[in-house]
C-alpha positions in Angstrom: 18.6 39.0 19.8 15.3 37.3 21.7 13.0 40.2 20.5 14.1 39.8 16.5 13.5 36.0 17.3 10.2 36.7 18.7 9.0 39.3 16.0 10.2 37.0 13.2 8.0 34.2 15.5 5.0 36.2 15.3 5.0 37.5 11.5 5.4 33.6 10.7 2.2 33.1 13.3 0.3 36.3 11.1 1.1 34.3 8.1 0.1 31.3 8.4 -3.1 32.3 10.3 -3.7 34.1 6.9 -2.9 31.0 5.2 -5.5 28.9 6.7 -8.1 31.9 6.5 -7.7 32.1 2.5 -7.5 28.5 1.9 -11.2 28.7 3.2 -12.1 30.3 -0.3 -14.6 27.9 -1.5 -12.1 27.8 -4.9 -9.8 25.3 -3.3 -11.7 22.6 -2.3 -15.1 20.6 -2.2 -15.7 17.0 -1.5 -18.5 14.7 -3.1 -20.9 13.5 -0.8 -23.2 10.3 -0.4 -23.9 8.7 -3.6 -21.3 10.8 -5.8 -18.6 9.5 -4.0 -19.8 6.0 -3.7 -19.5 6.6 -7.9 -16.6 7.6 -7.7 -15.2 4.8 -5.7 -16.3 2.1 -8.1 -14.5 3.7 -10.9 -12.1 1.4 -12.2 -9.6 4.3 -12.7 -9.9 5.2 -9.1 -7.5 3.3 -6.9 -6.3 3.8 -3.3 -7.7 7.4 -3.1 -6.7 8.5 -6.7 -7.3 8.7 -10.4 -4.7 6.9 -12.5 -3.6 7.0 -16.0 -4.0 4.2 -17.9 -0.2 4.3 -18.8 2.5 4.5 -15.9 2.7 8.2 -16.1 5.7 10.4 -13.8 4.6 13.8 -12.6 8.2 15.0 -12.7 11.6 14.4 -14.5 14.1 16.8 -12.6 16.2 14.0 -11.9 16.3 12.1 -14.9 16.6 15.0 -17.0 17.9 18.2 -15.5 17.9 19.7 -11.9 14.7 22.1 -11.5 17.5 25.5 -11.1 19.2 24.4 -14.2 15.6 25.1 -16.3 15.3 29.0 -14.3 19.1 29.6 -15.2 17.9 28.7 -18.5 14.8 31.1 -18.5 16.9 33.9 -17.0 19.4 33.1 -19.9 16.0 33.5 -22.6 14.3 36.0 -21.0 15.1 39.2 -23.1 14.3 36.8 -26.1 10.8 37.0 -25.2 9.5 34.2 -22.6 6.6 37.1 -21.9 6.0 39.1 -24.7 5.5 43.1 -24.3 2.4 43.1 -26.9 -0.2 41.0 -28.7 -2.4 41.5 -31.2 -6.5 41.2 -30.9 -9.9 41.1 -32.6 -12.5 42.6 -31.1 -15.2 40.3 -32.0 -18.8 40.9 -30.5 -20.2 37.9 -29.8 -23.8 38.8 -28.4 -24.4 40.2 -31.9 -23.2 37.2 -34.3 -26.2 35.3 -36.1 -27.4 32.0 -33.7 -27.6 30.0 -36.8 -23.9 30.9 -38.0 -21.3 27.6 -36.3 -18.3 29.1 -35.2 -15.5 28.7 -33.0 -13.5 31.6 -31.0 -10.5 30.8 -29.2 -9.8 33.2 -26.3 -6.3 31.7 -25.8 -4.6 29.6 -23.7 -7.5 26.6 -23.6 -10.4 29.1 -23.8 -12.4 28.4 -26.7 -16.4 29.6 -26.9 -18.3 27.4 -29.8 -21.7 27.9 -31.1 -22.6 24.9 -33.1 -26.3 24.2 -34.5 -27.8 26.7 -32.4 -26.4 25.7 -29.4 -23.5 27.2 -27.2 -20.5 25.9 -25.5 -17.9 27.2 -23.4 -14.5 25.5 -22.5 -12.4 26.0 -19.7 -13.0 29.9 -19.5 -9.9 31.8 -17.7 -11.3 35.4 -18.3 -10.8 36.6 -14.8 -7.4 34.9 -13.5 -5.9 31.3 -13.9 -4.2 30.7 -10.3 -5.3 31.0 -6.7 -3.5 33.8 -6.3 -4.4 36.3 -8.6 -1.3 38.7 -8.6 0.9 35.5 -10.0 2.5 35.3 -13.1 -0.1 37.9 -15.1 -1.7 37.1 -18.5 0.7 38.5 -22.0 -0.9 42.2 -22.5 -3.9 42.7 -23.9 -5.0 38.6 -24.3 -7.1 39.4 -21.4 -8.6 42.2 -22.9 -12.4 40.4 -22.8 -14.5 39.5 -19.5 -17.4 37.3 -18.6 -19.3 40.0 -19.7 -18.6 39.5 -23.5 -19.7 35.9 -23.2 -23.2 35.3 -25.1 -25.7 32.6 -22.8 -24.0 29.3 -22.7 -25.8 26.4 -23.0 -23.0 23.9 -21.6 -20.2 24.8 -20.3 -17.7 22.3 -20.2 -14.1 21.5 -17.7 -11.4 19.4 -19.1 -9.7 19.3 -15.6 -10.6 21.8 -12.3 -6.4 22.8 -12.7 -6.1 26.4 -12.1 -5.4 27.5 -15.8 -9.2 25.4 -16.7 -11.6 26.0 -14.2 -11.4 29.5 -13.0 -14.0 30.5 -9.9 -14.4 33.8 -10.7 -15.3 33.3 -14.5 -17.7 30.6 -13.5 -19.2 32.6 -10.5 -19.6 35.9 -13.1 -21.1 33.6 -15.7 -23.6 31.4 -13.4 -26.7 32.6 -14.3 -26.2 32.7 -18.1 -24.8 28.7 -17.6 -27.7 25.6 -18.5 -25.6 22.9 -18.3 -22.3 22.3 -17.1 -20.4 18.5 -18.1 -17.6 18.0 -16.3 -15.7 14.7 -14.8 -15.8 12.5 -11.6 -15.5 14.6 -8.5 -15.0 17.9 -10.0 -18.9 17.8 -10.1 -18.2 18.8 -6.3 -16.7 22.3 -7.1 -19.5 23.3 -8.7 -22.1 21.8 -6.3 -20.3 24.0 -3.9 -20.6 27.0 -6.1 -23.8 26.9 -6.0 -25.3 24.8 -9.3 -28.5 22.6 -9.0 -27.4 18.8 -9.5 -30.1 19.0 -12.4 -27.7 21.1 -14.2 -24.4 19.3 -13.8 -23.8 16.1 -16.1 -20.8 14.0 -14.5 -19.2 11.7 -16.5 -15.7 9.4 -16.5 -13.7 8.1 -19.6 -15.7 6.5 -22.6 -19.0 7.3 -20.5 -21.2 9.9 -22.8 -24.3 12.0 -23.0 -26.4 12.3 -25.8 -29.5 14.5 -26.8 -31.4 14.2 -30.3 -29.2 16.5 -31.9 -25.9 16.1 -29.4 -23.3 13.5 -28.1 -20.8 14.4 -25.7 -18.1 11.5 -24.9 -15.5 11.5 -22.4 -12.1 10.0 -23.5 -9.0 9.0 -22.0 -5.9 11.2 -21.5 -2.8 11.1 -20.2 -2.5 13.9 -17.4 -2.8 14.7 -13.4 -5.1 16.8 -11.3 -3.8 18.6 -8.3 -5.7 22.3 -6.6 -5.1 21.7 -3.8 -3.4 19.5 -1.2 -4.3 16.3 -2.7 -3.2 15.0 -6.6 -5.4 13.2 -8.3 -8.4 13.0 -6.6 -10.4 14.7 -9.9 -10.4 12.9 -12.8 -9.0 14.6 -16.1 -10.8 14.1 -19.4 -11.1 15.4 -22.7 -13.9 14.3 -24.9 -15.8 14.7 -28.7 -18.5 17.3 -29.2 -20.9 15.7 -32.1 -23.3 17.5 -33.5 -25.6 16.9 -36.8 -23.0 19.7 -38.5 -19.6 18.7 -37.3 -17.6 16.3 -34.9 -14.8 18.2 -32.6 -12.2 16.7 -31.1 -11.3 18.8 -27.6 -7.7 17.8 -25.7 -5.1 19.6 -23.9 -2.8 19.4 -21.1 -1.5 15.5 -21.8 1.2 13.6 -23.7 0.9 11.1 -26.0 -0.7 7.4 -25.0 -2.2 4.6 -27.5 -6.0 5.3 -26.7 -5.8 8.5 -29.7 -6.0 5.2 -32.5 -8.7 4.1 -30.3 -10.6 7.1 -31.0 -9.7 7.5 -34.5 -11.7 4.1 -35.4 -14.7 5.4 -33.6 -15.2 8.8 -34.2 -14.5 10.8 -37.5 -13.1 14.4 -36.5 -13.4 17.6 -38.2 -11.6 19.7 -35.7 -8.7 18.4 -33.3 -7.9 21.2 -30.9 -4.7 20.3 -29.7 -2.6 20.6 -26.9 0.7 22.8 -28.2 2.1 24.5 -24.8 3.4 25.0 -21.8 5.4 21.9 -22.1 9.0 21.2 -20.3 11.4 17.8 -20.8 10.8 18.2 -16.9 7.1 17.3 -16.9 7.1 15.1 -20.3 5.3 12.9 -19.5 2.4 14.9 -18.9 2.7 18.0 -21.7 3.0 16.9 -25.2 6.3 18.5 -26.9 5.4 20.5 -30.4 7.4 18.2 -32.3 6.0 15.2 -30.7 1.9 16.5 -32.1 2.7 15.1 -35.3 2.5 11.5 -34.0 -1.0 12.1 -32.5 -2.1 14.3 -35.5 -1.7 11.1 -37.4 -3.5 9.0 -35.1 -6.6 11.0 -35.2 -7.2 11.8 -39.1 -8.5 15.4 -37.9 -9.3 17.4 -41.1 -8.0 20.5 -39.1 -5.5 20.8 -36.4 -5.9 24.1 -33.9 -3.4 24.6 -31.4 -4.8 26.0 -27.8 -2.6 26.1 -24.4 -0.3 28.9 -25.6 0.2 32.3 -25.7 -1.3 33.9 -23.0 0.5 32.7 -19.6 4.0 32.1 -18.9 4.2 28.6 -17.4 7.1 27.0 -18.6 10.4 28.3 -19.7 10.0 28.3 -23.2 9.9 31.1 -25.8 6.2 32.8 -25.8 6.5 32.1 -29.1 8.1 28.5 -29.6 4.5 26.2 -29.7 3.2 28.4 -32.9 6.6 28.2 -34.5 7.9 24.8 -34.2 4.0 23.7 -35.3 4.1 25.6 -38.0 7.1 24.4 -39.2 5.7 20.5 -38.3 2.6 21.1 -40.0 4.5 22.2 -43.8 6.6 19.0 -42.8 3.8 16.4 -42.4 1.0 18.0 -44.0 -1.9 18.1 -41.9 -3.6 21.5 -42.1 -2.8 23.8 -38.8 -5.3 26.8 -38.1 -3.9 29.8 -35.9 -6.5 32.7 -35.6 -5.8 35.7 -33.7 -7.3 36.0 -30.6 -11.2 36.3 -30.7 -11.0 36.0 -34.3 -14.2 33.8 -35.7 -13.7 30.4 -37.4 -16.2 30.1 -39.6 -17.4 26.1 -39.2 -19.1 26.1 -42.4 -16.2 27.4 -44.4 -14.4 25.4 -47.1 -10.7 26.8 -46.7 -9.2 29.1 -44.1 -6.5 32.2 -44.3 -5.1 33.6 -41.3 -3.2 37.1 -41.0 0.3 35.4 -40.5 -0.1 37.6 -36.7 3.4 35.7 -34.9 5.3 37.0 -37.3 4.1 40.3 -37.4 4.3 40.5 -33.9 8.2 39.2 -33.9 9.2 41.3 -37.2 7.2 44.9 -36.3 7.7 44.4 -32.1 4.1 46.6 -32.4 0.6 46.1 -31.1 -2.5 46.1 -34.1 -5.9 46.1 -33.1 -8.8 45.4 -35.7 -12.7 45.5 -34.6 -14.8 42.8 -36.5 -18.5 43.4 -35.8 
């Protein structure tokens, strides 16, 4: 029996030297040095070595709402209903040949979205190679992965909500370096890119309400309600979402938070064309820190957005919901309480500049004909 002991011994030894090797991978961690963390300390959201919400904000409910095996009995219960689904439909949509002086918007799901507003280009949270450190986990829905780095046009800021896994993705960011000018991102997670590789020159670093502003452009930071956590530490980047104003439109950029008072905050400064909205991924078991699609109403109202678009769906698994369940249960809020929802297909163009909007009526194609369509727009 002392040899199986001793094997089992030294396969845990092999793993866990592995372990440490791989968490070397300049993806998991970087620290801010000298004058970066000195900022970082005098932020008033930072407090005994963490970023807090301005609301008392619980990471998890298991407890208080329902053991974490009752949820996975649940999705083993759902999972012939379609928590993954087998296929999804697509655009291809060329974006190196589309006019620079055309505003648009492209959502490559999930909280992927590529904007090119007044001649200028922006990139959000790009997941185009993998979302998680380990790259064989939990797979993207087939064929919403279908486009690479390579299909993104130069970018003149790329932008991170939040350095999470699912947001800031190494390999995108690493296959899209040289085509990057700028990159605005939050307190600390200026690090990760420092790290990478980017000059300080081209990183803007900012923290809630703070903004940066150019004669044609003004990026604010604003509040959410979230957590941060890559590694081994929580909350030691801060999370943000913010309002990209241009001389064309205003657009209002949040996902991955639940509800707080701040949103009537920014409804009296900023008038918003476009709210894209968190509307996925969410669990009574984390509620506190994912917004619920029948809860979205009550920050729709807030805001006064002209048009609502979804993003943080349909293209991971994360949650035990239905794949479907965000675009549905919206849907079905937005012909309650009338505020105008937008659901494009994946890397289908929203024209900026266009007066009204008709989408192919896709989730129900895709529940009803249980077939993949494919459509090239060039």
């Amino acid at each position: 029996m002392s040899w199986i002991c001793e094997r089992i011994l030294w396969i845990i030894l092999f793993l866990l030297v592995i372990i440490v090797f791989y968490v070397q991978h300049p993806m998991f961690w970087a620290s801010p040095k000298w004058k970066r963390l000195e900022r970082i300390k005098k932020s008033n959201h930072y407090k005994r070595g963490q970023f807090k919400n301005l609301s008392k904000t619980p990471l998890m409910t298991y407890s208080k709402v329902s053991p974490r095996w009752n949820e996975w009995l649940y999705l083993l219960k759902r999972a012939k209903e379609w928590v993954r689904p087998p296929k999804l439909p697509v655009i291809q949509t060329d974006l190196h040949s589309i006019d620079k002086k055309k505003n648009y918007m492209v959502w490559f799901w999930h909280s992927s979205y590529y904007i090119q507003l007044d001649w200028k280009s922006f990139l959000i949270d790009p997941t185009l190679e993998t979302w998680a450190p380990v790259p064989f986990v939990n797979r993207a829905f087939p064929w919403t992965d279908v486009y690479k780095p390579k299909d993104i046009p130069e970018v003149d800021y790329l932008i991170i909500t939040h350095d999470h896994y699912d947001h800031l993705d190494y390999f995108t960011v690493k296959a899209l370096k040289k085509r990057i000018k700028y990159v605005v991102c939050w307190l600390w997670v200026w690090a990760h890119f420092e790290k990478w590789g980017f000059k300080p020159e081209h990183l803007i670093e900012l923290e809630w309400w703070e903004d940066y502003k150019t004669e044609w452009l003004h990026i604010t930071a604003l509040p959410s309600r979230h957590f941060s956590w890559r590694f081994l530490r929580p909350n030691n980047t801060l999370w943000a979402w913010f309002m990209l104003e241009s001389k064309s439109k205003n657009i209002y950029i949040a996902w991955d938070w639940w509800y707080d008072t701040f949103y009537k905050e920014i409804w009296k400064n900023f008038d918003i064309d476009y709210a894209i909205v968190e509307n996925g991924q969410y669990s009574m078991s984390w509620r506190y820190i994912h917004t619920l699609p029948e809860q979205l109403h009550q920050t729709v109202s807030d805001l006064w957005a002209k048009y609502v678009i979804p993003a943080h769906n349909s293209k991971y698994a994360l949650s035990t919901h239905l794949w479907d369940d965000p675009l549905r249960i919206l849907s079905n809020e937005a012909k309650k309480y009338h505020f105008n929802l937008l659901t494009p297909m994946i890397w289908e163009i929203i024209d900026l500049d266009a007066r009204e909007y008709h989408f192919k009526k896709w989730r129900e194609e895709v529940e009803n004909n249980f077939h993949l369509f494919s459509k090239k727009e060039w």
